[in-house]
Every structure is written in C-alpha cells, then in structure tokens.
C-alpha positions in Angstrom: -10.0 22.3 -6.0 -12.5 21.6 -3.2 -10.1 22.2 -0.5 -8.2 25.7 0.3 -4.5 24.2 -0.4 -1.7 26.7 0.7 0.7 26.5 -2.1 3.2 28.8 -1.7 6.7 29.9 -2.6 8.3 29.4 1.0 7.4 27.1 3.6 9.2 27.3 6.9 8.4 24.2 9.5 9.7 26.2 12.7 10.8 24.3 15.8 9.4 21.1 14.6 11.1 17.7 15.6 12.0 16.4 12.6 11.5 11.9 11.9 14.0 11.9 9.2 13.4 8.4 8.8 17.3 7.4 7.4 17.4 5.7 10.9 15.3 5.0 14.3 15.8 8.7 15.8 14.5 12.0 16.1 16.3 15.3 15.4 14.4 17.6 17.9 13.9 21.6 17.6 14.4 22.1 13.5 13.8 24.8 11.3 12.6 23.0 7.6 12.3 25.8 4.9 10.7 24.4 1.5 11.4 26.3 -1.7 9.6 25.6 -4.7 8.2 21.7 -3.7 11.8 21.0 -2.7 13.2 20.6 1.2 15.4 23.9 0.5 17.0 24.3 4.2 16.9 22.2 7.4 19.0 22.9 10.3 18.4 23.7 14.3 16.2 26.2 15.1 18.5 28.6 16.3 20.4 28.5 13.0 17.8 28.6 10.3 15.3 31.3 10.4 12.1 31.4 8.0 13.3 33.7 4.6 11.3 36.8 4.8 7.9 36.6 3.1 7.5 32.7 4.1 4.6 31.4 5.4 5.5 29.9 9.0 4.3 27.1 10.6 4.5 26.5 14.5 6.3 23.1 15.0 6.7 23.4 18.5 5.7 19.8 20.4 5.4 18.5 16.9 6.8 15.8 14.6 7.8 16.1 10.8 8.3 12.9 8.7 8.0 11.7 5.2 4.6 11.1 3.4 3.5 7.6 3.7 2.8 5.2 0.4 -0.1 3.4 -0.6 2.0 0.2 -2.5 -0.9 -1.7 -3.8 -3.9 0.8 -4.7 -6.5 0.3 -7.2 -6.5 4.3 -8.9 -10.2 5.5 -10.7 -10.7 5.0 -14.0 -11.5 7.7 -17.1 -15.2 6.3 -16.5 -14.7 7.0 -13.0 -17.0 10.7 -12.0 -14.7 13.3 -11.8 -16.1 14.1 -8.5 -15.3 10.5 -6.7 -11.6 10.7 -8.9 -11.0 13.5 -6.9 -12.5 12.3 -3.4 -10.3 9.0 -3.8 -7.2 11.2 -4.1 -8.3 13.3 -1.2 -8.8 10.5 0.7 -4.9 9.1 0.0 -3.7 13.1 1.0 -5.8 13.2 3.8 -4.1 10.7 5.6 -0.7 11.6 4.7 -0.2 9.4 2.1 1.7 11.3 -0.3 2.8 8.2 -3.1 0.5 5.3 -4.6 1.7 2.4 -6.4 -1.6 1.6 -8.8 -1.7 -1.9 -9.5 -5.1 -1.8 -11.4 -3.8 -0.9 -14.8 -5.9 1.0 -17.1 -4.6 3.2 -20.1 -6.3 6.6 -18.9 -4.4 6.8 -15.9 -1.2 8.0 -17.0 -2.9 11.3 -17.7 -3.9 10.8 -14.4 -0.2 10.5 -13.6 0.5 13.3 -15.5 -2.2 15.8 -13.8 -1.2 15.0 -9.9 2.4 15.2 -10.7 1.8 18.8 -12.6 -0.6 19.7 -9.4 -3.3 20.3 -11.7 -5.2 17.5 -9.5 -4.5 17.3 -5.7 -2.9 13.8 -5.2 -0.4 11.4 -4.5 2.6 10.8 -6.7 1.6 7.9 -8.9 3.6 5.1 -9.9 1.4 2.5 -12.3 1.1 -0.6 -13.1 -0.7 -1.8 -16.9 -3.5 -4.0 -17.2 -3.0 -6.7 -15.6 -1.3 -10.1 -16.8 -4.0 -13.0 -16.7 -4.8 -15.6 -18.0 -7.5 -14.4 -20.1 -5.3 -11.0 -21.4 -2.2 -13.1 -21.5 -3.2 -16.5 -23.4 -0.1 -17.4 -24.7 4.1 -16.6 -25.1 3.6 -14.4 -28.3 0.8 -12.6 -26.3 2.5 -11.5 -23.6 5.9 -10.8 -24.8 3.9 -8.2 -26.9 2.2 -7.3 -23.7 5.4 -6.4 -22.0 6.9 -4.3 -24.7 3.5 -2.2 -25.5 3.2 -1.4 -21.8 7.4 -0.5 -20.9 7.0 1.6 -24.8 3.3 3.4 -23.1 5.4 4.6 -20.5 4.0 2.4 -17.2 6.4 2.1 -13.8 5.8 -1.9 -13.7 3.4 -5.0 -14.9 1.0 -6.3 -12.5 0.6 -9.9 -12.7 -2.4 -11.6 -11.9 -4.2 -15.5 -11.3 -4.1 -17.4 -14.3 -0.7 -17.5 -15.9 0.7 -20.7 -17.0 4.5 -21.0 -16.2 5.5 -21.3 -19.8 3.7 -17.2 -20.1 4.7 -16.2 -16.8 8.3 -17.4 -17.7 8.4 -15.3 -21.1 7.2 -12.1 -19.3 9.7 -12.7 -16.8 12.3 -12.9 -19.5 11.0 -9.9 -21.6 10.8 -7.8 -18.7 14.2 -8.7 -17.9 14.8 -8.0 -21.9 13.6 -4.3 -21.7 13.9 -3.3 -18.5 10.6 -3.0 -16.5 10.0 -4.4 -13.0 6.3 -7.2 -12.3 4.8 -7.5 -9.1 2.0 -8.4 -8.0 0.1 -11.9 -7.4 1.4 -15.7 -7.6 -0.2 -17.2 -10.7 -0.9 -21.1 -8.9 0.8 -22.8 -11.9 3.5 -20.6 -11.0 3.8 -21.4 -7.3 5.6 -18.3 -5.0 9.1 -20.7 -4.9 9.3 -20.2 -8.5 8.2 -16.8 -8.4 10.9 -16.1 -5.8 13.5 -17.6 -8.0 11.9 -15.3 -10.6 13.3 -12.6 -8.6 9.8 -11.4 -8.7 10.1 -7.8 -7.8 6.6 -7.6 -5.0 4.7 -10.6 -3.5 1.4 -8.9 -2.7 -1.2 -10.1 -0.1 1.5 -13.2 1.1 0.4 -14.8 -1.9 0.7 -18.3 -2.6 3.0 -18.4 0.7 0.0 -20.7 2.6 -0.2 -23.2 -0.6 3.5 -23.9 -0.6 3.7 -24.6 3.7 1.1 -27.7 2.4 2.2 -30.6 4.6 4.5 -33.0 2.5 1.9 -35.9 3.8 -1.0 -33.9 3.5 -4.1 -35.9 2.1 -5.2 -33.3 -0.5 -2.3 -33.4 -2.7 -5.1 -34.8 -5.5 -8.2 -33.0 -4.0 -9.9 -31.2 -6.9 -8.9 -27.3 -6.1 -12.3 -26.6 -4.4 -11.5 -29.2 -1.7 -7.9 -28.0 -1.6 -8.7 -24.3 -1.2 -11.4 -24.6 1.6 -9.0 -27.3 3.5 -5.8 -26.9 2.9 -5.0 -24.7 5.6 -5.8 -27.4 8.2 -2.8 -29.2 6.3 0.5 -27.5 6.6 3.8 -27.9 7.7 4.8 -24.7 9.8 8.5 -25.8 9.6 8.5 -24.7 6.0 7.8 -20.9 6.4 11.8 -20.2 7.7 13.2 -21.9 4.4 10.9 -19.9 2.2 11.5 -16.7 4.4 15.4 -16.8 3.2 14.8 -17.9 -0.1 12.9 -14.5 -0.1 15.5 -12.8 1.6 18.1 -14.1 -0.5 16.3 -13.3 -3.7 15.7 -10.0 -2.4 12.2 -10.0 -3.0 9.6 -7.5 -1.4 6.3 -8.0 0.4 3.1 -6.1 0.2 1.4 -8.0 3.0 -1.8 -6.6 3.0 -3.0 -8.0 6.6 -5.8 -5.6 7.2 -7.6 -6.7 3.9 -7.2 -10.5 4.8 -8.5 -10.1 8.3 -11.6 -8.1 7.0 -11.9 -11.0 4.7 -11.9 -13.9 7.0 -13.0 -12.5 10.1 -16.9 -13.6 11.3 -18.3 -10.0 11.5 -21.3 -9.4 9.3 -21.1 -6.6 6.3 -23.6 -4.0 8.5 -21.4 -4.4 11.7 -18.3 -3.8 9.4 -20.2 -0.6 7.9 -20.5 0.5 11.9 -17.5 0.4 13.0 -15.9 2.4 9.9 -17.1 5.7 9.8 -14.5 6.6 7.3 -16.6 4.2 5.1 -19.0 8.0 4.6 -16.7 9.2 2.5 -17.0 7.0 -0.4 -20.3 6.7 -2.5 -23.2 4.7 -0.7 -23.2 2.0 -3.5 -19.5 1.0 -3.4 -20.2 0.5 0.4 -23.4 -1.4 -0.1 -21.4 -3.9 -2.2 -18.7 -4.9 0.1 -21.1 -5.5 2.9 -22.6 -8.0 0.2 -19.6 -9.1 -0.3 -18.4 -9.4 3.3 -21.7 -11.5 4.1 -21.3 -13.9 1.4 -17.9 -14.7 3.0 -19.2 -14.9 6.4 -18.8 -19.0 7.8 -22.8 -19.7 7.7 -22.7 -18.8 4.4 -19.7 -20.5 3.2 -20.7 -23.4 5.3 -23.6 -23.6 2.7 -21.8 -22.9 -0.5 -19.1 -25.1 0.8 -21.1 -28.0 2.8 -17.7 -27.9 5.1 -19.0 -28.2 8.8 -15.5 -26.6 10.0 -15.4 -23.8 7.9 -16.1 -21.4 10.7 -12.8 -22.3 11.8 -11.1 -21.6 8.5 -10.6 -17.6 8.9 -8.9 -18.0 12.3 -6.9 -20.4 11.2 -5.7 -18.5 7.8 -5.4 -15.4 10.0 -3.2 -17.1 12.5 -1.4 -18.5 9.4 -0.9 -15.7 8.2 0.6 -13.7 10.8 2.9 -16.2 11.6 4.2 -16.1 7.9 4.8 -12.1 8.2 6.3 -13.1 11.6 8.9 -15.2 9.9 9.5 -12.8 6.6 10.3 -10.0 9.5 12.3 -12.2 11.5 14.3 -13.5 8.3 15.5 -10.2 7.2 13.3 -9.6 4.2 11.8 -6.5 2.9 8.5 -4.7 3.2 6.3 -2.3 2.0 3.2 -0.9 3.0 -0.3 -1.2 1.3 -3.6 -2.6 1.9 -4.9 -3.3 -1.5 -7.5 -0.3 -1.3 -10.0 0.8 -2.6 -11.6 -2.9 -1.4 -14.0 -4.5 0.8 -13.5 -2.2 3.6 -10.7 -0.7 2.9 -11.1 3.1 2.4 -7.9 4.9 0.7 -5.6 6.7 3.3 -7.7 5.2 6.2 -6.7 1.4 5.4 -3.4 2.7 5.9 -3.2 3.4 9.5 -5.6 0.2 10.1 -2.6 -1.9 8.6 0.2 -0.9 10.5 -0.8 -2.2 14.2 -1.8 -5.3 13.0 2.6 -5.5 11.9 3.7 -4.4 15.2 1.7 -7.3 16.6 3.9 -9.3 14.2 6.9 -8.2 16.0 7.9 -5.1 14.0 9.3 -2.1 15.4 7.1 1.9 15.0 10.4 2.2 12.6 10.2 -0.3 10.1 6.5 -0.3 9.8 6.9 3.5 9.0 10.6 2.5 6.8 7.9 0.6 5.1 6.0 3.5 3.3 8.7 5.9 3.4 12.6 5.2 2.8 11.6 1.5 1.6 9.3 2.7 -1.2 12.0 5.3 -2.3 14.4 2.3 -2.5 12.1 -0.4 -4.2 11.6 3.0 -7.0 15.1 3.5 -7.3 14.3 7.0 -6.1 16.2 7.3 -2.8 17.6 10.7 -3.8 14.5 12.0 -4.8 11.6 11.4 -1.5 11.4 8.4 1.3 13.4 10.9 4.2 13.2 14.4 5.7 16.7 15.9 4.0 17.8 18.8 1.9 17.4 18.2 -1.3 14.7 15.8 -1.4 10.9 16.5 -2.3 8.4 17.8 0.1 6.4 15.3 0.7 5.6 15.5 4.7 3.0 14.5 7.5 3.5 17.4 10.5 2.4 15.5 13.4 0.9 16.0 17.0 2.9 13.3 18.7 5.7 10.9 18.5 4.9 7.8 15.4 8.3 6.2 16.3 6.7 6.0 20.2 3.5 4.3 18.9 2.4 4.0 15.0 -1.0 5.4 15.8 0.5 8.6 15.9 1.1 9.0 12.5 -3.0 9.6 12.6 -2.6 12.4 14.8 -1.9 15.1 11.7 -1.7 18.7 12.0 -1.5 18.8 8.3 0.0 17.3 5.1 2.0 18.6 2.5 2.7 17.2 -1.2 5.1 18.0 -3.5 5.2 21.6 -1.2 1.6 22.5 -1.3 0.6 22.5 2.4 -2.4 21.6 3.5 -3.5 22.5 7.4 -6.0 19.7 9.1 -8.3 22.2 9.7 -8.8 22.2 5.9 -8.8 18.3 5.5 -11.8 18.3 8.0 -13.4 20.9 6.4 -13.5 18.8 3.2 -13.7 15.7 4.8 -17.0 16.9 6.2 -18.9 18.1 3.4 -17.5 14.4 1.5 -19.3 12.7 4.6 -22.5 14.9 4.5 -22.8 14.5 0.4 -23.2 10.8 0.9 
C-alpha cells in the first residue's frame, strides 16, 4: 500500500456530530466506536467512552456520515498497470467514496471484487456489472439468454445493457433475468425506447437515457429524418408537456436514475479540451495520455467542429438546449417522486473517480433537490437499490464502517462533503493528512 492506512482493532469517533442519514437531521456530540470493520457502539458522548487501547479520533466541530457511492463507474481492467488500478481506487477512497457500482464488465474484475473486499487492495466495495449487452455481443434471443445465465452462474451483481439491442433480445434478457434472478441497468437500447424500458421495470436508467427522444413533439417534422438528422435536431422538436407523464410512469414502475449531469454538461458545453484540462487540477492524478485523449475528444465535440462534421449552422445552440433539456427532465423525475442514485459515469472525458462526484451533486441542488436527498442518493439509496439496507447506507450500530469524518455541515451545503478530515472503509481509517500525502506524490509522478 502506497498510503499509511490505520487499520486497527478499535476505532472511537469522540464528540463527533453524527449524519446518520435514515432522515434530514443531525445527532450532535457522539461517541462511534468501530470494532473489527463493524459500527460496534454509538451513543452520546457522555455515555460511550473509547475501550481502552482504541485509537481516538477528536470529533469535536465535526460531522460523521456514510461513505458515498460511485453508481455508474467504469473499474480497470487485468491489462490495466497495477500502479493506475490502484491510483483509480485511491482516487474513489480519497474522496469518500466508499461503494462503486462497475458498469464496464470485464471477467477479471471479480478478483478485483474479491481483493478490495478482503482489504488486500485499498478500495471501494464493488458491485459489477458483466460485459455489456450490445448489439454486437448480444445478436440474437439464443445469444443472450445464454448471456444472462453465464454471467448470474459467474457470480456478477447485475447486466449492463448497452445501444444496440433489438426489442425481440432486449425482451428475452429481460425475461431470463426475471427467470434467474439478476437485476439490468444501464442504457436505453433506441429500438427499445425508455417507455418500454420503464414498463420493463428496468432496474437503473443511466445518463436520462432515451428520456429527450421520447418528449419528441407528436408533430415534429423529423419523425422520417434518417437518424443523423434526428439526432443533431431533434432537440429543437419536443413537447415539454410529456416529461410529467413519463416522470410517473417512472415512479410508478419504480424505476431508478443515474443522471449523470456533470458528464453531459462536460459534453455539450462550448469550452475547449485545454481550458477543461485548466480548470481540473484533479485531472494530475490520472496518467498524462488518458487526459490527452479527452481533451481530443472534448474538441471534436466542440460547436465549430460539429458545425463542420454536421454542416448544421445552429448546432452551437444544440448543447444549451440539451443541457436546459436535461435539467428540466431531472427537475420533473425529482418533483414526481422518483428515485435516485448518484454517479457520474467516471472514469470519462473529464470526469476523474471520486472528484466527479462532488462536481455532480450541485448541479442537483440547482434542480431543486434538497443537501439530503442528493446525499440519500449515494448513501441509504444505494443500500436500498442492493437490497443491503442492513448491511451500509447509514451511521447505526450494526452496520459497516464505511464513513467520511467531515469539517463542516453537508446537510447545510453539499460542498461540504469535500471538506474531509479523513475516510474510513470497511474500518481502516485513513486521516487527510495521509490522502494528501499520496495524493501529492500521484500528482508529481505525472
């Protein structure tokens, strides 16, 4: 290990004001003891003293609350350097996030899995998704019924569905996950359409997908546009009236978001790759060529460029438009009663693990969220969407240690739950003064 983790027997969080994230409050001047990677004790302060031999940590003026999640990550491959495996995981721990849902499937990384769960690899707790459902992997009913039992028998958390899918596959999955008893997220195949995938019971929508194409206008003029045309247009033909009928179809099917607003912003917005680069400095910390290529990437989607791919004289217009769109949409999801969780779809153009994180959640509080239910969103919601609520998502007895000790308030302002004093997973504690540490020689290696 590259960093000087604590992990010890006893843990004792002393006057710490605990965010026990069950409801909107704060529980102010606790003692939490954690024995063994489990929340052992919690009580006031005056009642619950440290065990003898434990190592205490001043939470006087400070904040305890759950780990955050990461709910659509892409995780490193076996061909992945051991060295940037690692970094990547720092970087989740770093910034308090304590669970990843990886929704880039590859067969190595459920000894991943195994190694951050047994703590022989500092990390997150991983939940995984196979390789992906496409429409080159999955080419036909036989095909991906087979899919669906190899990766529920391999031992995967869920199936990640991806572009591509005809309904007639996307419909047999659906049934043989049903069959055996495995959850798909993910994408909204467009022969699939996210109505149908909400009937589907689909268990994550991620990035709002599919949500824009199906608020088309009923008298739009692109209904027969070759998809080219539709794609770079159709956003300039919809029917905002539409987005509170599918916002309770969602609700009603129970159906979670992974919005991913950070991600589509970076995409859309009309800031060049280098100025991007600037204004990230968390970008250091991942290896110089990943960051060359999303600045590539970034300027081929700039509006001058796409203007020329495209020869569409408004398409400067387009990312404002699908931005707007799009937090409108997330507007009427939250205002419907529908469910959330948090991710940003990192590692990806400019979105750096852990970091993305805190980038995302202002952008949902704009939306009309509360500090609470952004935070319910990587915390108690991802517990729930597991089926895991006994086992992490709140600060309680019982549960596993998987805590951010914080310098201020995060129900007062969501930035705050930047402001770390330290992290600690599965009960190994690790101080900030030992995250900058190796944060810094990451950012001078690069």
């Amino acid at each position: 290990m590259h960093v000087a983790c604590l992990l010890a027997a006893v843990v004792a969080f002393e006057n710490v004001n605990v965010v026990p994230m069950d409801r909107d409050r704060v529980v102010e001047r606790q003692t939490v003891v954690v024995l063994d990677g489990r929340i052992a004790e919690m009580g006031p302060a005056g009642k619950v003293k440290a065990p003898a031999g434990a190592v205490r940590v001043d939470g006087r003026g400070k904040y305890l609350m759950p780990g955050l999640a990461e709910m659509h990550g892409h995780l490193p491959t076996p061909q992945t350097p051991a060295e940037v495996t690692e970094n990547i995981l720092f970087l989740y721990v770093a910034n308090g996030v304590t669970t990843v849902r990886g929704m880039l499937g590859h067969p190595g990384q459920l000894e991943l899995r195994k190694r951050t769960a047994d703590g022989s690899l500092l990390g997150p707790t991983l939940y995984l998704a196979g390789p992906a459902f496409t429409g080159q992997s999955a080419t036909s009913v036989e095909v991906a019924r087979k899919m669906v039992r190899e990766q529920k028998e391999a031992g995967y958390d869920l199936l990640k569905i991806q572009e591509g899918l005809k309904l007639e596959v996307y419909d047999a999955i659906v049934a043989t996950a049903r069959e055996v008893g495995i959850k798909f997220g993910g994408h909204v195949p467009n022969d699939v359409g996210v109505e149908r995938a909400i009937e589907a019971g689909q268990s994550t929508i991620d990035h709002l997908d599919n949500y824009l194409d199906a608020l088309e206008a009923d008298d739009s003029p692109l209904k027969s546009a070759d998809p080219e045309k539709r794609a770079r247009e159709v956003v300039f033909h919809l029917d905002e009236r539409k987005m509170a009928v599918l916002a309770r179809k969602t609700r009603e099917a129970g159906v979670w978001n992974v919005p991913t607003m950070k991600l589509w912003e970076t995409f859309f917005n009309d800031r060049s790759g280098e100025a991007m680069r600037a204004s990230m400095p968390e970008v250091k910390y991942l290896p110089r060529p990943m960051v060359d290529g999303w600045v590539k990437q970034k300027d081929n989607r700039l509006p001058t460029a796409l203007a020329t791919i495209l020869g569409f004289e408004t398409r400067g217009k387009v990312g404002e438009r699908v931005i707007e769109t799009r937090l409108k949409m997330l507007r009427a999801l939250h205002e419907a009663g529908c469910k959330f969780l948090l991710g940003t779809d990192s590692p990806q153009v400019f979105s750096v693990p852990g970091f993305s994180i805190h980038r995302e959640m202002p952008i949902w509080v704009q939306a009309g969220f509360r500090p609470y239910e952004v935070l319910e969103a990587g915390t108690r919601n991802v517990a729930e969407y597991f089926g895991a609520a006994g086992e992490f998502g709140t600060v309680a007895v019982g549960k596993r240690a998987d805590l951010i000790l914080l310098e201020a308030n995060p129900l007062a302002d969501v930035g705050n739950a930047a402001k770390r004093a330290g992290v600690m997973v599965r009960g190994r504690w690790v101080t900030e003064p030992e995250i900058q540490k190796r944060l810094t020689s990451m950012g001078l290696s690069r």
